[in-house]
C-alpha positions, 0 to 999 in steps of 0.5 A: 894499252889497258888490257882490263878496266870496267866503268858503269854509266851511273853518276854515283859510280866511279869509272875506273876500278883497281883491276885484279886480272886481265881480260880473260883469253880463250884457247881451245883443247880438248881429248878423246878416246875416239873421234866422232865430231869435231866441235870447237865450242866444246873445246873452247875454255878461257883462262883468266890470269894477272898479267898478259898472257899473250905478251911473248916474245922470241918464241921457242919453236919447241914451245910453241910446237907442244901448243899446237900439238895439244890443240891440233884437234877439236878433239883429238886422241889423247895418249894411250897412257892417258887413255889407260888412266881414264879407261874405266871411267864411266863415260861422262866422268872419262869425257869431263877427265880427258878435258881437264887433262887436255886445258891442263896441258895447254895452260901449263905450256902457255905458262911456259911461254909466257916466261913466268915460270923460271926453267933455270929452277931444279924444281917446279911446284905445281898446284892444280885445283881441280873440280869434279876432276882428279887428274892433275898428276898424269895430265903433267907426267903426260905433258913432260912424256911428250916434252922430253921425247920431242926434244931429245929429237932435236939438234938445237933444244935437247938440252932444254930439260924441264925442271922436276915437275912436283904436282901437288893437289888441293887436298895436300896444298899449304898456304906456307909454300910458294908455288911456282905455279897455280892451276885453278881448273874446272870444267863444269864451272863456266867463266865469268869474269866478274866474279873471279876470286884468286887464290888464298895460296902463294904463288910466284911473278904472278904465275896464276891462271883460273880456267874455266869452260866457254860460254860460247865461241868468241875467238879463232883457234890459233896456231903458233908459227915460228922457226922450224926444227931441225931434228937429229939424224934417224937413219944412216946409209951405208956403203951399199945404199942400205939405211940403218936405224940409229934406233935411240932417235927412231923410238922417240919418232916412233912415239909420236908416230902413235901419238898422232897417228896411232900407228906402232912402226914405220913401214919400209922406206918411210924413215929415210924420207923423214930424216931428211925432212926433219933435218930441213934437207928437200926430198923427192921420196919415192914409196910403193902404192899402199907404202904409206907416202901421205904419212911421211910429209904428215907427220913431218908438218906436225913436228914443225911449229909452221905451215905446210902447203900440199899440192894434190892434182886431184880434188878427189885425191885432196878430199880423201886426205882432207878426211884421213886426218879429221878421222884421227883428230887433226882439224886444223887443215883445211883445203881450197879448190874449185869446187870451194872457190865457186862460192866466193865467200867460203874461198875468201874464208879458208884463205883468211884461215890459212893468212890468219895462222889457223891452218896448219896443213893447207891442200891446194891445187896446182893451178891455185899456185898459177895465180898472181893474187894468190902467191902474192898473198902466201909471199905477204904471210912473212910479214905477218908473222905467219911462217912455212915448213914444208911444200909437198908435192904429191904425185911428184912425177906430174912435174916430168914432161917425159912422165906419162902423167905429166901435169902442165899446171905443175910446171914452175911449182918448184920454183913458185914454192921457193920463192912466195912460201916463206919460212921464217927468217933465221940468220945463217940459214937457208931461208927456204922452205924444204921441198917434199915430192912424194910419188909411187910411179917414177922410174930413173928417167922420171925421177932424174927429171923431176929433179931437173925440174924443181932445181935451177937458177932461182929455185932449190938446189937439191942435193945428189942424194934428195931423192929417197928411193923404195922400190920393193916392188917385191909383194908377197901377196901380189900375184900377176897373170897375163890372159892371152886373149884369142884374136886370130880372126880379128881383122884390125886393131879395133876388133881386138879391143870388141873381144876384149870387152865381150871376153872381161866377164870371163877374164874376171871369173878366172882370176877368182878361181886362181885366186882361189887356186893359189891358196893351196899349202904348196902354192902359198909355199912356193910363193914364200920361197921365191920371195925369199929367194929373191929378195936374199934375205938370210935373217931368220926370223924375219924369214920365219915371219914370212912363212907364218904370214898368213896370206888367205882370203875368202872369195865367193864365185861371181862375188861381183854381184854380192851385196855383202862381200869383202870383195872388190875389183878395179877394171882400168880401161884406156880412155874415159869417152866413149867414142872408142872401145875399151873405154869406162862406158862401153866396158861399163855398158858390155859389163851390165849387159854380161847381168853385172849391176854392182858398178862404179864408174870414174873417168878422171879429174874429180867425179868423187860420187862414184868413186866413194860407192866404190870406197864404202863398199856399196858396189863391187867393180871400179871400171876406171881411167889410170887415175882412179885410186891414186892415193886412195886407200881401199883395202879390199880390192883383190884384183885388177884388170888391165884391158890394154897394157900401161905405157911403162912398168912404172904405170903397170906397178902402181895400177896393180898395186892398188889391189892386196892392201890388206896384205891378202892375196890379190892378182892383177892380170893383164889381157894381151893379145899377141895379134899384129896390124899393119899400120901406116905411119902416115907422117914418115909414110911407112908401114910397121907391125904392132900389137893392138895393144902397143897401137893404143899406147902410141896413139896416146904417145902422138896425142901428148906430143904433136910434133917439133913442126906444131910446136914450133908453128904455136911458139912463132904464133905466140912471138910475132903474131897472136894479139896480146895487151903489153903493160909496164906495170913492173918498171920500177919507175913508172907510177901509174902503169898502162896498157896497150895492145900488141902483136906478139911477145918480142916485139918490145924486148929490144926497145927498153934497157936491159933490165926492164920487165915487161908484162904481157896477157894473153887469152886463151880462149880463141875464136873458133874462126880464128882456129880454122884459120890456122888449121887450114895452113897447118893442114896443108902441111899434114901438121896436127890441128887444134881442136875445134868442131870443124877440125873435128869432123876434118878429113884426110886424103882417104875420107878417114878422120884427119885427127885420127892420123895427124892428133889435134891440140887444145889450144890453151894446152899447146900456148901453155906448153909453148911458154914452157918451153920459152921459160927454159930459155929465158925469154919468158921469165914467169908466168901465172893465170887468170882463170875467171878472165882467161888469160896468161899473164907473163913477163919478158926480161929485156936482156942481152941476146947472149942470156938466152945461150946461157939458160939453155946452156944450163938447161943442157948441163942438168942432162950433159958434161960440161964439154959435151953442152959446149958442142951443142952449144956450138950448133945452136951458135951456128944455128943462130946465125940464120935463125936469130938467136930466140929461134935457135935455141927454141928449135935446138930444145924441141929438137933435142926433147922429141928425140929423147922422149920419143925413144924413152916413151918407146922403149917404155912401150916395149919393156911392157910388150916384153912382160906380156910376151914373156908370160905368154910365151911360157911353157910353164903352169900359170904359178910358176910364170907369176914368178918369172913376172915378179922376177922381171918387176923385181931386178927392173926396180931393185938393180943394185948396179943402179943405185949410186955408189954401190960396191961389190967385194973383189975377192981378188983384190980382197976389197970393195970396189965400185961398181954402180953402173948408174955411176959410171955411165952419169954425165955429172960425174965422169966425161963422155969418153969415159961413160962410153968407154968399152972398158965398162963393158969389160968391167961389167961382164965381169958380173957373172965371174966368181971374183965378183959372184962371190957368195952371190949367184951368176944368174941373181947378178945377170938379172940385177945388170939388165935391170941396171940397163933397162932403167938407166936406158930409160933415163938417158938422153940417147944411145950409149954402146955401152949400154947397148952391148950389155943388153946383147950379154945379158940376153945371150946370158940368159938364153933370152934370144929364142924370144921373138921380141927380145931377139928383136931388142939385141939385133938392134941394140947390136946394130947400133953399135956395130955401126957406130964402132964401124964408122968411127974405126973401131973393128977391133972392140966388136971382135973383143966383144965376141970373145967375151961374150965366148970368154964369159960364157954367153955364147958357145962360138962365133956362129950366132954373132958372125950371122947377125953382122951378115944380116946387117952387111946384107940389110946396108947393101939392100938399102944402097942398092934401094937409093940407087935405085930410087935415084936413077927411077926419079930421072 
């Protein structure tokens, strides 16, 4: 190929002339001191050299990661080091310097790549010729700062040491000496090609580049993609489950941490999280809102000479990412959505960018994965040379059906990123990109969840330590309230929800005063110790840091309604329809009405006009669903108003700790009412009393899951009845496919060889006739209903809303979950969306009967031992022999999934009843209680009993022994007997012993054991006596059964055990059980357990004689 030649048309002329140089390339870099605008023509310069500049091969990552990491900006913010140099510059001459510096830079590690220059040499020669500039040396000493830092990093090219760099300069320069290399460079000087003179100085393998400024921009930005890095180690973990820095490496990451982002430390809990992704390693990380989840997955995508894809549920959430790093100089980014795809040339472009190595972090919707073109295209980019790093999955907890956020579009994303984004391909190596989840609300049950999710058979396999945790919920500057709202003559549920609305004005003028009021010398003080106290610090300078911490913040009474303030306040309401009260209208519409105008609005997905009011400051008060915030970072907001308790602590935590990110004093208040209701469960046709607030939350609980009876209707429909179109578009012997109608997905599945894919698409959008239809069956049956306008307006045998009582499902959500469901057991092997023609596509693997036994089998193991999944296993055989095989194990799944949610859900539920009820029940001064509140937050997240592989110090054995409850009640490492033995009960009442208390305290250890129950509770299929008879210790211990709630919990949890251990013969251990309940000094006697084993004889007898009864008032 002729890389340069001119001709001219002339007669006399001759057409081809000797070529000097080739055709000049343009490459793009520029620097800044702040950044304003991007502009490519500004930072578009050409460099014109004697040979190919663009010929190379087998391209070293590091080289190729120095590239990208110069351009990575349009501009982009120099070093500070360089930043200093150029300082006191007049503007246009600091402007021109930071060019040069810039053009240097990216020439001099173009000519490293291009293999001109000999890196076995002890010294290179560099001469710069500059014009109008004087920068050459610190653009160099600068470049190899930066250099040797990112390689020391590394665990394949820290040996890869620049020679020493001697830069000489135009003034100094000697025609007697062979450089290796010759940088002539100018900014003012536009390129023109026709007129290039080389230089009268010698120079080595042609090692010369002329670099001249733009005319115009001509070409696109291109980033270099290749191998990824993988970089030493930055943290290591103890015993106990506490990282440590290994601090040589950690100041080389922290030099790039202000490079790129301009950032002197890392926050607590970043560090673990990248030092498995920066050594390759998939993580689930899980940081505190405002802890700084987005920088971890950031900065790792700007040390890979690769692509990162980043999955955002939100367009609001992708955008405000999107826009954080454009701020600091990173522009090659780019996000695609459905607001970019209704213009289907702007959709076209940005995914040409991304397929053109222009993009090197790439946001993208969930559901864009859904799409059978476009994971096509990403799976094509290997072939191009186009290679991935990392997917990231922000608010990873929207993969866990059993999460209270949970997303059916993130469904299969773990496994759409496993198998269709590519990195490239290293012999020896996994040749998948490194999954990154990221989330601020995940408990035990979620997390373990998540990783269930995202593992599996032709997914990733994560290892036990994946998922890093943080959980310091422990703020200093977070204080909580909870506001007993009067409802005594409320008459129903909904009347608690009108007084709460008429009472918020008066909810937020309190929580201003005690913002006020807690900023007193002793209150501060007291906060401090606590916070001290229990976080069990001892290092004093850390605690000297903390009592000089100055947490004070101006408030002005009724600052909602200033138009300069630093205040703000979010108020986050249960629903977004105003149907119903406590929603974003009618609390906005009772707000304005109290004479409040300073408002924002946000009722979920992305309504982004309102929300960026809020953010810059032009309103006051957020009234929003619990979505409102979710990676937003605004600093200001220095209260929450909960009016109906979240569904879990996790929700709560995150909610209010998007207040006081300005490290200020901030509060979050709940308002409750203790009031109960008389509700019936019209399905069991019971009667049972909740607070308004619980009733809300189980409303929205019944909504999200209808039914196994409902489920099971819709998967029937989707097998034998719904009208679908079959295609054999992927046999491997068919040339050209065709397609055909059909009823149902299984009808063809035992007609072909096994092996055979067949493909199937089904329309979401149904006729509402058809619905009715439905709806008219499933009425008959007291089944919830899918939603239509007829369903709507439906009603029950007592002239009340139908819905109300029995829930209705979109009829797309409940098709999409039904496939979810067959995608567990194997029937539908995958799945994607076509969202302009409404339809699913899915494919079904003809397969031997046997295989769909063997993915629930799997299915079963990420939950239980192996023993205990062959039991069940054994009901699903037994099962299938009157329901066939595909049924069997259909029901057998929903079965088991609506019994663990329904009581995770549940117990989630009521672990925030207990907050509240905890608050109002005090006799204590507000201050004192927000303490108490800390405390519940602080032992339900940071249980050292509940981390994996804890040990405690026996100081009669005189050594560690294990002592992780997590451990030794998990199903993957020891058997059921063994995980429900009563020994764990002796084993962990051993707690508050001074064997095991040692230098601790008993009441700091009984604490960390219920919040060691709670979670792992939360995260476990079904009831362990264990479990349960800790639960009855730790409230006796702690004199918590004067609670009218907690006494509830221990006569349950005590129940269920008694009557398991009854049953199974086991007498012996309840009375062991009293004894060491006497022996480690929760109970004085055996009086208050002998009561409660009277109360559940008594209860029994009533029940029998209530069946006898019954059955003989029947005949």
């Amino acid at each position: 190929m002729i890389n340069s030649f001119s001709y001219s048309l002339s007669q006399t002329s001759e057409i081809l002339h000797e070529y000097k140089y080739f055709a000049p390339i343009q490459y793009f870099a520029s620097f800044t001191d702040t950044i304003t605008k991007s502009s490519l023509k500004e930072s578009a310069f050409e460099i014109l050299a004697p040979f190919d500049i663009t010929a190379h091969k087998n391209l070293c990552p590091v080289y190729a990661l120095m590239s990208n990491l110069i351009s990575r900006g349009c501009p982009t913010l120099a070093s500070k080091k360089i930043l200093d140099y150029v300082s006191n510059m007049p503007d246009t001459q600091k402007a021109k310097s930071l060019n040069a510096i810039a053009r240097i830079q990216k020439t001099f590690i173009e000519a490293i790549i291009s293999e001109r220059l000999d890196t076995n040499k002890l010294e290179w020669k560099i001469l710069i010729i500059e014009d109008n500039t004087s920068v050459a040396k610190i653009s160099l000493e600068d470049f190899s700062e930066t250099y040797h830092n990112l390689i020391a990093m590394t665990k394949d090219y820290d040996d890869m040491v620049l020679p020493k760099l001697s830069v000489c300069i135009k003034d100094n320069a000697s025609s007697g000496i062979e450089y290796d290399a010759i940088i002539d460079i100018s900014i003012d000087q536009l390129c023109n090609a026709k007129e290039v003179t080389f230089s009268r100085f010698k120079v080595l393998n042609d090692c010369y580049f002329i670099v001249r400024s733009s005319e115009k921009v001509y070409e696109d930005r291109i980033l270099y993609t290749t191998e990824r890095i993988n970089y030493k180690p930055f943290v290591e973990k103890d015993s106990y489950g506490i990282y440590h820095k290994i601090e040589d490496n950690c100041s080389r990451l922290r030099y790039f941490l202000n490079l790129i982002f301009r950032k002197e430390d890392f926050r607590p809990g970043q560090l673990p999280i990248l030092n498995r992704a920066l050594q390759l390693k998939s993580v689930i990380g899980l940081l505190p809102t405002g802890g700084g989840k987005s920088l971890t997955y950031q900065l790792a995508a700007m040390l890979q000479p690769s692509v990162t894809l980043v999955v955002d549920p939100l367009k609001g959430l992708m955008k405000d990412q999107y826009d954080g790093l454009l701020n600091i100089g990173i522009d090659c980014i780019s996000y695609i959505n459905s607001d970019i795809t209704k213009n289907y040339e702007e959709g076209r472009k940005r995914e040409l960018a991304l397929t053109g190595s222009q993009v090197q972090i790439m946001f993208l919707s969930p559901e864009r994965l859904s799409i059978h073109r476009f994971r096509d295209v990403l799976r094509s980019m290997r072939e191009s040379s186009v290679y991935f790093s990392y997917g990231v999955i922000d608010e990873v907890h929207c993969v866990s059906e059993w999460g209270h956020d949970f997303r059916l579009a993130y469904l299969h994303l773990g496994r759409n990123l496993f198998n269709y984004v590519l990195p490239k391909e290293v012999e020896g190596e996994d040749n998948h990109i490194s999954l990154f989840g990221l989330t601020a609300t995940a408990s035990f049950d979620v997390l373990a969840d998540v990783e269930r999710e995202l593992s599996g058979p032709n997914a990733y396999s994560l290892e036990d330590d994946a998922t890093v945790r943080y959980e310091n919920t422990n703020r200093l500057e977070l204080q909580y309230n909870v506001y007993e709202v009067d409802a005594k003559d409320a008459p129903n549920a909904w009347a608690v929800g009108d007084i709460k609305e008429e009472k918020l004005l008066e909810v937020i003028s309190d929580a201003t005063q005690k913002i006020v009021d807690i900023q007193n010398n002793s209150a501060v003080k007291y906060i401090k110790e606590r916070f001290v106290e229990r976080e069990n610090l001892i290092d004093s300078t850390i605690i000297d840091k903390i009592h000089h911490t100055n947490l004070g913040v101006d408030v002005e009474n009724e600052w909602y309604n200033h138009t300069n303030t630093n205040t703000a306040g979010i108020v986050f309401c249960t629903r977004a329809s105003d149907r119903a009260n406590l929603s974003v209208p009618t609390v906005e519409a009772s707000l304005r009405n109290h004479g409040l105008r300073s408002i924002s609005t946000y009722k979920g997905g992305d309504d982004t006009a309102c929300q960026d009011s809020f953010l810059k400051g032009r309103t006051n008060i957020m009234v929003a669903t619990k979505a409102f915030g979710m990676g937003i970072d605004k600093s200001n907001v220095r209260m929450t108003f909960h009016l109906n308790y979240p569904g879990s602590l996790e929700s709560f935590v995150q909610e209010a700790g998007r207040a006081g990110r300005d490290k200020k004093m901030a509060l979050a208040t709940i308002m409750y009412s203790p009031k109960k209701f008389w509700v019936k469960n019209v399905k069991t046709d019971k009667w049972q009393e909740f607070s308004a607030d619980y009733t809300n939350n189980k409303f929205f609980y019944d909504s999200n899951f209808l039914g196994e009876e409902f489920e099971l209707f819709v998967m029937e429909l989707l097998m034998n009845n719904l009208q679908v179109k079959i295609s054999n578009e992927e046999f491997y012997d068919v040339d050209k496919p065709c397609i055909a109608n059909s009823q149902g997905i299984v009808k063809f599945i035992k007609r072909y060889e096994k092996g055979h894919i067949l493909t199937y698409y089904i329309s979401y959008e149904e006729d509402e006739k058809v619905l009715d239809g439905y709806n008219q069956y499933l009425s008959t049956k007291n089944m919830p209903v899918f939603n239509t306008y007829n369903a709507r307006n439906l009603k029950n045998s007592r002239g009340y809303s139908y819905i109300r009582d029995y829930g209705s499902a979109v009829y797309k959500d409940a098709i999409q979950k039904a496939i979810y469901r067959m995608c567990v057991i194997g029937l539908i092997d995958d799945f994607t969306e076509d969202y302009s023609k409404r339809t699913f596509r899915i494919t079904t693997i003809c397969q031997d009967e046997s295989e769909y036994f063997e993915h629930l089998r799997l299915y079963y193991r990420k939950y239980y031992s192996t023993e205990r999944v062959e039991s069940m296993m054994g009901e699903v055989r037994k099962l299938a022999n009157t329901e066939g095989v595909i049924m069997a194990c259909l029901k057998h799944l929903t079965s088991f999934i609506y019994k663990s949610i329904a009581d995770k859900r549940a117990r989630g539920i009521l672990d925030m009843e207990q907050f509240c009820n905890m608050a109002i029940s005090s006799k204590k001064d507000w201050k004192e209680t927000n303490e108490e509140l800390k405390d519940f937050i602080y032992y339900y997240f940071n249980s050292k009993y509940a981390r994996e592989g804890f040990v405690t110090y026996d100081s009669n054995l005189q050594q560690d022994v294990p002592f992780s409850l997590k451990d030794d009640t998990s199903h993957d490492i020891y058997s059921e007997d063994k995980i429900t033995s009563f020994e764990l009960v002796r084993k962990y009442m051993r707690v508050v012993d001074a064997e095991i208390v040692n230098n601790d305290s008993q009441m700091d250890n009984i604490k960390h054991l219920q919040g060691a129950v709670r979670l792992i509770r939360r995260a476990i299929a079904e009831m362990n006596p264990v479990l349960n008879l800790l639960n009855v210790f730790c409230i006796l211990y702690l004199g918590q059964e004067a609670n009218e709630m907690l006494e509830d919990e221990l006569y349950n949890d005590y129940k269920a055990v008694y009557e398991q251990y009854m049953d199974e013969g086991k007498s012996a251990l309840i009375d062991e059980f009293t004894q060491l309940l006497i022996k480690h000094a929760a109970l004085k006697d055996e009086e208050y357990i002998n009561k409660i084993q009277l109360a559940i004889q008594l209860e029994e007898h009533v029940k029998a004689f209530s069946n006898i009864k019954n059955k003989y008032t029947e005949k």
